[in-house]
C-alpha positions in Angstrom: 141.3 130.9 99.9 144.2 128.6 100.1 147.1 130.4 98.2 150.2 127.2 97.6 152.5 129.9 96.5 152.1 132.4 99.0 152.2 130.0 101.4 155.7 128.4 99.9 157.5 131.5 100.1 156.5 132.6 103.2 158.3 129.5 104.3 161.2 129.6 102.6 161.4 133.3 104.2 162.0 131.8 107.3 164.8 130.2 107.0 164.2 127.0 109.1 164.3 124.4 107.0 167.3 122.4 107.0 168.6 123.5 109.8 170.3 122.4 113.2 168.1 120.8 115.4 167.0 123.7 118.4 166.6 123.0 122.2 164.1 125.6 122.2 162.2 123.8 120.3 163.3 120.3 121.2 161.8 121.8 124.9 158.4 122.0 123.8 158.5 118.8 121.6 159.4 116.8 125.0 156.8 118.9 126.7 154.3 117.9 124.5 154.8 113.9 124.6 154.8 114.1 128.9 151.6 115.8 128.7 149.8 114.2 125.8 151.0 110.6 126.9 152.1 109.9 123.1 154.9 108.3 121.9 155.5 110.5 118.9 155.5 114.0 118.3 156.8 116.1 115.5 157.2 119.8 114.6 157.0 119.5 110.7 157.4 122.4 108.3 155.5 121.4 104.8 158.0 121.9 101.9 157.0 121.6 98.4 157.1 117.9 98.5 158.2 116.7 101.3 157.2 117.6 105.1 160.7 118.1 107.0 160.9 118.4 111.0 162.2 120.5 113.0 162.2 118.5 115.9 160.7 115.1 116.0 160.5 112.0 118.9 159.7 108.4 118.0 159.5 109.5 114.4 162.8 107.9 113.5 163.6 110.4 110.6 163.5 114.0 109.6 161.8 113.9 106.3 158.9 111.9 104.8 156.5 112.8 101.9 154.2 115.5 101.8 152.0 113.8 99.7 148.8 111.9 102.1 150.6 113.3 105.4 148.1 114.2 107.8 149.9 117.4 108.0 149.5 118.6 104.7 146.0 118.0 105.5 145.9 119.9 108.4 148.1 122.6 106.7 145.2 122.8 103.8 142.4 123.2 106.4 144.6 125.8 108.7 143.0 124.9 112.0 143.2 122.1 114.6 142.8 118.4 113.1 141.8 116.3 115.9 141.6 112.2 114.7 140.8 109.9 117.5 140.6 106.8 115.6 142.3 107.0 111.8 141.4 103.8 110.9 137.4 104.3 110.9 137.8 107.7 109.4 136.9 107.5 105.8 138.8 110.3 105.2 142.6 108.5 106.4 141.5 104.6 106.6 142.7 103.8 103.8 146.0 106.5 104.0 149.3 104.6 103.6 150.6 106.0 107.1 147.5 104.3 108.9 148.1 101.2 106.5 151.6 101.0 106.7 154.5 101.9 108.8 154.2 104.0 111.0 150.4 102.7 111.3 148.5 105.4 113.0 145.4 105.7 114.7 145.4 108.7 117.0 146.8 112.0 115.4 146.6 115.7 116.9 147.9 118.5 115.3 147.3 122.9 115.0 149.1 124.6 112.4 152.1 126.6 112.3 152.0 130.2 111.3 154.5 132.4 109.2 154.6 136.2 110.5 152.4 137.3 108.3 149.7 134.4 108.8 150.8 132.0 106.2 150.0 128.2 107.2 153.4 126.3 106.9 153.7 123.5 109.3 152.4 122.4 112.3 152.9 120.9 116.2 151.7 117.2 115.9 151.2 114.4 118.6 150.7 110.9 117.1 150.2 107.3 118.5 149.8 104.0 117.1 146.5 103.6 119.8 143.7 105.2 119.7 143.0 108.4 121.9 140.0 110.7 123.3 140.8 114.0 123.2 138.8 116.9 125.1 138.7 120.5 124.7 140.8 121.1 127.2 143.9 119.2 125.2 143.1 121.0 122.2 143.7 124.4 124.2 146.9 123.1 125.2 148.0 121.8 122.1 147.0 124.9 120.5 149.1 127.2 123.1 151.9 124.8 122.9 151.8 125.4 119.2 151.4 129.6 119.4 155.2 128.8 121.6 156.8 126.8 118.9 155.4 129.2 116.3 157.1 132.7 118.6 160.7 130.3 118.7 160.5 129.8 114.7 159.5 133.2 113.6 162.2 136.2 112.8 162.8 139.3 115.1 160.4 141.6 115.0 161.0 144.7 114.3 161.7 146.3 118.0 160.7 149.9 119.5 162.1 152.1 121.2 161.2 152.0 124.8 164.2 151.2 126.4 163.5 152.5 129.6 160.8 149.2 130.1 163.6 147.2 130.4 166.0 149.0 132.1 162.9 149.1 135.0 163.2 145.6 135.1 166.8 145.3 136.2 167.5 145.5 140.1 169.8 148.3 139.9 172.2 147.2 143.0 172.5 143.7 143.5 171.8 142.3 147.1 175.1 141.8 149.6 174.5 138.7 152.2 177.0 137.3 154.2 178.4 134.3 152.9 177.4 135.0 149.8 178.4 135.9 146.3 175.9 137.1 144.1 175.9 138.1 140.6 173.8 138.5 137.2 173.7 140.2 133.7 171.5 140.5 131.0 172.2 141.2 127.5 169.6 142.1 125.0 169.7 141.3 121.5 168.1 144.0 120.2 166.7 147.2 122.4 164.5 145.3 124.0 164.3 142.1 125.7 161.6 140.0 126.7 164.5 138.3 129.4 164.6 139.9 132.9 165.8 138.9 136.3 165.3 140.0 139.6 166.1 140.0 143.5 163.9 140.5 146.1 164.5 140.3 149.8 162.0 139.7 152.4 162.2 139.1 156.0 165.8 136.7 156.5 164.8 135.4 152.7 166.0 136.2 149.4 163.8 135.3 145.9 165.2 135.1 143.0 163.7 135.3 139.5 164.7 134.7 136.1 161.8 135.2 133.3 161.7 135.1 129.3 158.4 136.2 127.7 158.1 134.4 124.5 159.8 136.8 121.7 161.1 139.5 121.2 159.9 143.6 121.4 157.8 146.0 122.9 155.3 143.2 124.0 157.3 140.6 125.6 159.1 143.1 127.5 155.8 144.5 128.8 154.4 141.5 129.6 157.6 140.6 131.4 157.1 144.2 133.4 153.6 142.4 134.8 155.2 139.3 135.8 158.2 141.3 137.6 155.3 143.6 139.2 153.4 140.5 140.6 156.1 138.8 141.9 156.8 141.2 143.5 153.8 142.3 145.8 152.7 140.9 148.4 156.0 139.4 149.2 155.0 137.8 152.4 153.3 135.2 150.1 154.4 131.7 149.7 156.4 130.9 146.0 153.7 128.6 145.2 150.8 131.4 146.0 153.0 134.0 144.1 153.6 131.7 141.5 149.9 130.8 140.9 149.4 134.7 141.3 150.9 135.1 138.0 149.4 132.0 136.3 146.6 133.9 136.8 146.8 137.2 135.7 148.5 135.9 132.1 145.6 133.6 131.7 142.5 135.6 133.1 143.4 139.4 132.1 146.4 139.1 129.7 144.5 136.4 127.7 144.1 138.2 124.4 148.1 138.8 124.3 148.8 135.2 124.1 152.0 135.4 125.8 153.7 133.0 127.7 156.8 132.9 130.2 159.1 130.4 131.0 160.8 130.9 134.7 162.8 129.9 137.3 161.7 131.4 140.8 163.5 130.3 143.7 163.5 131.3 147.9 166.8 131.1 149.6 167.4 131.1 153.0 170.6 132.3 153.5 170.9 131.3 157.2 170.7 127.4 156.1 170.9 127.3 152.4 167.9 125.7 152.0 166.7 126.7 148.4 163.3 126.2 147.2 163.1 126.2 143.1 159.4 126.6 141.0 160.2 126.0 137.2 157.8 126.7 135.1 158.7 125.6 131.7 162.1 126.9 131.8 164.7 124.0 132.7 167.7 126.1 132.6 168.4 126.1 136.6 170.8 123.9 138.2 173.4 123.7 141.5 176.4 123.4 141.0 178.3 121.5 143.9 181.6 122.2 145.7 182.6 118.4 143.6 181.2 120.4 140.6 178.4 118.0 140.2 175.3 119.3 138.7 172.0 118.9 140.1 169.5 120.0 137.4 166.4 122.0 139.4 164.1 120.9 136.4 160.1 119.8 136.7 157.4 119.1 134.0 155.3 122.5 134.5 154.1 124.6 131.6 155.1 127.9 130.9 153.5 131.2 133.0 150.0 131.5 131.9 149.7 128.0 130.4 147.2 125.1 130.7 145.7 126.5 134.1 143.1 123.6 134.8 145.2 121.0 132.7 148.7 121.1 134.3 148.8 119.8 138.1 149.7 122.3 140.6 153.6 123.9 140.9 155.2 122.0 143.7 158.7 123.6 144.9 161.6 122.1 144.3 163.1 121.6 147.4 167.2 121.7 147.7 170.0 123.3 149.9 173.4 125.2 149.1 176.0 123.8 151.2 179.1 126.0 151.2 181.4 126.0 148.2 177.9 125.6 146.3 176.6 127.8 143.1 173.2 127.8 142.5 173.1 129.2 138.5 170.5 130.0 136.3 170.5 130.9 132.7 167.6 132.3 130.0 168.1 130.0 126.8 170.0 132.9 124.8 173.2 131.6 126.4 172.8 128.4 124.9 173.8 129.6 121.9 177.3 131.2 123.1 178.2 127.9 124.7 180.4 125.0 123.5 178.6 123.0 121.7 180.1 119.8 122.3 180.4 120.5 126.0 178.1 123.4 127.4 178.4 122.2 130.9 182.3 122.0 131.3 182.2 125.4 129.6 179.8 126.4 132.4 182.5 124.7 135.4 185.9 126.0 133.4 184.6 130.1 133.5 183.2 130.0 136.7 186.2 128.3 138.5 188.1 130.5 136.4 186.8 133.6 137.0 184.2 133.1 139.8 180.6 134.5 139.7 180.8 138.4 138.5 183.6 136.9 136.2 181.1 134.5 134.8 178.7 136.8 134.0 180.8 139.4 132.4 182.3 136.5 130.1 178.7 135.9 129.2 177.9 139.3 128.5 180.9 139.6 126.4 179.9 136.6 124.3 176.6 137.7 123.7 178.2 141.1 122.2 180.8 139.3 119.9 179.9 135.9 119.2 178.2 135.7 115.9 176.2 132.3 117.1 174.6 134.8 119.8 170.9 135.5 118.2 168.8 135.8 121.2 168.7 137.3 124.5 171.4 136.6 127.2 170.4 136.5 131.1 172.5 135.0 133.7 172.2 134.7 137.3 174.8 133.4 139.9 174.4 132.8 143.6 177.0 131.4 145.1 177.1 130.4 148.8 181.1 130.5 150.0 183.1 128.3 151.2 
């Protein structure tokens, strides 16, 4: 039975509404429109009269009423609402957002979920054209929603098994010739659901940077499986290793519903050629000896995400020239950053203090700044000039 009150508090007990707009959740908005072709998407939270999002694109506003918004509908029914065609539905032909301004027709949407279970808002795709939609989308669009869901909820509460993620963390980092090599993590709480890792076979080096979605005992497990698979077999290509992993989180880790976002890359050292597979993550980028950035960015899902849907993980395919930094970051340090320059914040500490400099600054910011509310992983490879 559909309890208003209960459901009301549990969103106020959140905390979200009225507040900043989040990359993290700005991420999977964008994510959404490439791969559902839409021109409008909204994460909308249902307040007592109003719906107000979280992040929104083509909406043109952050509010509009509650009252005959498709998602309070799909809010009251707490499962996917799927509407190919709005305007020969009886049910919204006649509703004043099919009518009117924005005048829709196609509209997508699975609820959002407080901790404990509470319906209070939902991931939405919308168009003023009609659309199909298969099976397969709805998957997505529910898994897409289960990520927006983990980057809204509060911390769990996190247990105590430390030593998980202290196995995740190379304990000497690699020495190469011509190279300066460096990375950190800081966990919020005891555990973290961040990791990175170095691994060197034959003349090559791969690098990894992971976050599991959330925080806790889980993530950091599921984080352990992903390090583990990565890491065997190393004579495989990234692609095969890569799709080694999409594998095991969607065929045997299923029931966890846990995704990662990633950044694994191959350097060889000899030529600086550097290969880059980003799955979901978007936080990797080379810095140049101008200090231009080159963003190492694609449109892939997320670890374990929309197997059969997405197309296949093509490398990125770049080089370090000397006097070159290839950096990578988990979205923590986002937070720590200036906000009204992140990337010249970035250039300033690592010119200042160089790569192991860099790091430590990060580390120390995610142990004193107050804005730091998430795990902070940072990776540095820097090839000399």
């Amino acid at each position: 039975m559909f309890d208003e009150r209960r459901r009301q508090q549990a969103l106020e007990e959140l905390g979200i509404l009225d507040t900043p707009p989040d990359e993290r959740v700005d991420r999977v908005a964008r994510l959404a429109k490439e791969m559902f072709g839409v021109p409008m998407v909204s994460v909308s939270l249902i307040d007592r009269d109003r719906q107000w999002r979280k992040s929104q694109i083509g909406l043109g506003g952050n509010e509009a009423p509650r009252q005959d918004s498709f998602c309070d509908y799909t809010v009251s029914q707490d499962r996917t609402v799927v509407v190919e065609d709005a305007s020969t539905t009886d049910l919204f032909a006649d509703n004043p957002f099919v009518t009117g301004d924005p005048h829709l027709r196609f509209y997508a949407a699975h609820p959002l979920h407080a901790p404990g279970g509470e319906p209070v808002g939902t991931l939405c795709v919308l168009d003023t054209e009609p659309h199909t939609f298969t099976d397969a989308q709805a998957d997505l669009l529910r898994d897409l929603a289960f990520w927006v869901q983990t980057e809204l909820a509060q911390d769990a509460d996190i247990d105590h098994a430390a030593i998980v993620q202290r196995a995740l963390r190379p304990r000497v980092l690699p020495e190469i010739d011509g190279y300066t090599i460096a990375a950190g993590a800081a966990p919020r709480g005891t555990l973290a659901g961040d990791y990175f890792d170095f691994a060197q076979h034959g003349d090559a080096l791969r690098v990894t940077l992971a976050d599991a979605m959330g925080k806790g005992t889980g993530p950091a497990l599921v984080a352990a499986t992903v390090r583990a698979s990565l890491r065997t077999a190393p004579e495989r290509s990234l692609a095969t290793a890569v799709a080694d992993v999409d594998r095991l989180l969607e065929e045997d880790l299923a029931d966890t519903s846990m995704f990662v976002t990633a950044a694994v890359a191959e350097l060889q050292p000899s030529t600086g050629e550097l290969q880059v597979i980003d799955a979901g993550h978007s936080l990797a980028f080379v810095i140049r000896a101008d200090r231009s950035w080159t963003p190492l960015r694609s449109k892939n899902l997320p670890l374990g995400m929309g197997m059969g849907v997405a197309e296949p993980r093509e490398p990125i395919m770049t080089r370090l020239d000397p006097g070159d930094t290839f950096i990578c970051c988990s979205d923590g340090l986002l937070d720590v950053l200036d906000e009204d320059d992140p990337f010249g914040h970035v250039d300033r500490v690592l010119t200042a203090l160089g790569p192991d400099g860099a790091v430590q600054e990060a580390l120390r910011l995610a142990n004193s700044d107050d804005r730091a509310t998430d795990d902070i992983t940072v990776v540095v490879v820097r090839r000399d000039a």
